[in-house]
C-alpha positions as CSV (number, residue, x, y, z in Angstrom):
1,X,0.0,0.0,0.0
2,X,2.9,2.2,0.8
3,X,4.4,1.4,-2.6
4,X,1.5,2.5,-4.5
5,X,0.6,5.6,-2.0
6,X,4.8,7.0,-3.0
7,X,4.5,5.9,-6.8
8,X,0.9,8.1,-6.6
9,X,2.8,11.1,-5.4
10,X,5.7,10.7,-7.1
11,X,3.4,10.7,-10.5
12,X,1.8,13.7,-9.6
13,X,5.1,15.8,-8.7
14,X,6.7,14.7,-11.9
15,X,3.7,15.9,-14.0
16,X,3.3,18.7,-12.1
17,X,6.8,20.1,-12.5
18,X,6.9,19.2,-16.2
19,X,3.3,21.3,-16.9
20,X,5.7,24.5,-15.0
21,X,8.8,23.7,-17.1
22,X,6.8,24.2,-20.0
23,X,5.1,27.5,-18.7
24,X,8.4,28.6,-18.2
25,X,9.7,27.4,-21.4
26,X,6.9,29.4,-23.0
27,X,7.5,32.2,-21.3
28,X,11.2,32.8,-21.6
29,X,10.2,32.8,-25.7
30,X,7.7,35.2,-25.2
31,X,10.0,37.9,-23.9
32,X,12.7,36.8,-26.8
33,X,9.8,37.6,-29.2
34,X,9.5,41.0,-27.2
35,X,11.2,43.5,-29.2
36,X,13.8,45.6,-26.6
37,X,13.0,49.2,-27.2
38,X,16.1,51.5,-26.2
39,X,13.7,54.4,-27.5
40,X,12.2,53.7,-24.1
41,X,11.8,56.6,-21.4
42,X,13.4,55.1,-18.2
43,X,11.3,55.8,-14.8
44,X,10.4,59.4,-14.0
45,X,11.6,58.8,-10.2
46,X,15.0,58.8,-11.2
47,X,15.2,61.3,-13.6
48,X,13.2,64.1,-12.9
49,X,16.0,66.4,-13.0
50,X,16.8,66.1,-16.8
51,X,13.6,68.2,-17.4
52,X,13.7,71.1,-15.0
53,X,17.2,72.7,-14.5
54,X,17.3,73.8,-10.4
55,X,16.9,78.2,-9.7
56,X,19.6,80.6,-9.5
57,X,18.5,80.4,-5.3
58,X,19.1,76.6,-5.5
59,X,22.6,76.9,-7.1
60,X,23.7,80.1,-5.1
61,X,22.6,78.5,-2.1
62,X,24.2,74.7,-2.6
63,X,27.6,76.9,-3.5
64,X,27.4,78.4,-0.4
65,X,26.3,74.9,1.9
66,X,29.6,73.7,-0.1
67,X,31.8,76.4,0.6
68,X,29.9,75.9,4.5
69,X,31.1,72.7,5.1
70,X,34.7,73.0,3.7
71,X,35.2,75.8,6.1
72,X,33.4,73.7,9.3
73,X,35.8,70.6,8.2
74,X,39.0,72.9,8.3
75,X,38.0,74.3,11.8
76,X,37.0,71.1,13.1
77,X,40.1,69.5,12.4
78,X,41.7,72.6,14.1
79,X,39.9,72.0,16.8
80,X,40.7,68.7,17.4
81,X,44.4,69.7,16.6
82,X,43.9,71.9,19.7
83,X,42.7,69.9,21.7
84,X,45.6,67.2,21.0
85,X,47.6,69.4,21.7
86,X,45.6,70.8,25.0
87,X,45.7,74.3,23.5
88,X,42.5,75.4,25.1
89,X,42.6,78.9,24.4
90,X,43.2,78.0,20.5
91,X,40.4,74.9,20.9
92,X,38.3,78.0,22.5
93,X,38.8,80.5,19.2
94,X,38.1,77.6,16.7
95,X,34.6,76.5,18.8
96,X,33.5,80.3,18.0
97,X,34.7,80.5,14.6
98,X,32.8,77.3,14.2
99,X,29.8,78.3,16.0
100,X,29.7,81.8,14.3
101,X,30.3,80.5,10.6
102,X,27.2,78.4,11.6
103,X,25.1,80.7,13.2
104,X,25.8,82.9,9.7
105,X,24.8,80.0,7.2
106,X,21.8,79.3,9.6
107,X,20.6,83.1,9.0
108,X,20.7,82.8,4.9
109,X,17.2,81.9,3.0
110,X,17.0,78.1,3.1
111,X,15.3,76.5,-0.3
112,X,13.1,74.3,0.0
113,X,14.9,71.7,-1.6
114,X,17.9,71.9,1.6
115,X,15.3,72.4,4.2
116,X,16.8,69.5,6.0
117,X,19.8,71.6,6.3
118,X,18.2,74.0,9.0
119,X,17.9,70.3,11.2
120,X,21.0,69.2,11.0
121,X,22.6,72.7,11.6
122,X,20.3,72.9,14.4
123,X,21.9,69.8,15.9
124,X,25.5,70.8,15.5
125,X,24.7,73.8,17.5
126,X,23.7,71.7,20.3
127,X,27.1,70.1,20.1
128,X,28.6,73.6,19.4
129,X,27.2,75.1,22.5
130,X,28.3,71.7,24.8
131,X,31.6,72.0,23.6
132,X,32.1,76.0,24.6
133,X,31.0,74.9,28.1
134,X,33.3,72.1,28.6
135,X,36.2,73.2,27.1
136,X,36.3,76.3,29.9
137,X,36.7,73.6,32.2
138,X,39.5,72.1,30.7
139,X,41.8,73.2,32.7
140,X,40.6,72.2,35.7
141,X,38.7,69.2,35.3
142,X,39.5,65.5,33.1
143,X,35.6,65.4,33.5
144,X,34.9,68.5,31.3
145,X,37.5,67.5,28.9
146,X,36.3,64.2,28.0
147,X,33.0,66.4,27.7
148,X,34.1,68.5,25.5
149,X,35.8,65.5,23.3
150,X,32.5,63.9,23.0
151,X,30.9,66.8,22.3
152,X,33.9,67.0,19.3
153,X,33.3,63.1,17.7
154,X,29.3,64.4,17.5
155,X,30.6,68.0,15.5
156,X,32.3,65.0,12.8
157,X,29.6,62.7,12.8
158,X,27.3,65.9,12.2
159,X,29.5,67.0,9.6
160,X,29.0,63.6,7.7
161,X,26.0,63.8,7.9
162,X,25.6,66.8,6.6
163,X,27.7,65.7,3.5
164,X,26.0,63.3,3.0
165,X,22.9,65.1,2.8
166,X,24.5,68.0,0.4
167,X,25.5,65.0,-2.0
168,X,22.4,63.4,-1.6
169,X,20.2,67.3,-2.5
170,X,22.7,67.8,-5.6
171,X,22.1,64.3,-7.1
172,X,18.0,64.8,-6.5
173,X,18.4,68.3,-7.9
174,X,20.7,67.2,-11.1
175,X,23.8,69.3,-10.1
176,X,26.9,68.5,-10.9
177,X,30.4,69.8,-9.4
């Protein structure tokens, strides 16, 4: 009974999967037949930028979020460099410069298109602002500098982040460098 029961099934499967070959089969000669049109628009999503070129305001302004974050990179790094070095008083002038050059982008007309901007900046004056506390206690406290060091690695991870996000707006908006 077993025999016959297992020879039943195995009957079944093996029609089964030769009826889905076929449909297969059939299918894969179907798209052959299908002429490949290169004529063909690709998806809209991806490409919307090719038909609309991005405003004088959108251009001015990612020129100036570029020129922005080149100048934040070269103070953070001085800033670290400072701290290395524990040159508080030079860690001190590059927190400012930092937090003024941000307070000054944060003040120019945001388009729409880098609205996101205003968040992050946002957030890296929080870390701003921590850092120009701690740092004053530097000199007399580990506790304040390890603070003010943490309060540093969140300036860098802000930073790439907000790279990431330029990069990210110029490919949506079809700009090139």
């Amino acid at each position: 009974m077993k025999k016959l029961t297992s020879s039943l099934i195995l009957l079944v499967l093996l029609t089964g999967c030769n009826q889905y070959g076929q449909d297969l089969q059939q299918d894969l000669e179907a798209q052959d037949r299908e002429p490949y049109n290169e004529d063909q628009e690709p998806n809209t999503l991806y490409v919307n930028h090719k038909n609309k070129k991005p405003s004088d305001d959108i251009l001015m302004y990612s020129d100036e979020h570029g020129h922005y974050l080149t100048q934040f990179h070269d103070h953070l790094e001085a800033l670290y460099s400072a701290m290395d070095r524990s040159d508080f008083q030079d860690a001190k002038t590059h927190t400012r410069a930092l937090y003024d050059l941000t307070e000054k982008h944060e003040a120019d007309a945001t388009p729409e298109a880098f609205e996101l901007t205003k968040e992050l900046i946002a957030g890296t004056k929080t870390d701003l602002r921590g850092v120009m506390k701690n740092i004053k206690r530097c000199e007399t406290s580990r506790k304040g500098c390890d603070r003010a060091q943490i309060h540093t690695e969140n300036l860098t991870t802000w930073l790439e982040v907000m790279e990431d996000t330029y990069e990210e707006s110029l490919y949506d908006l079809g700009i090139t460098n």
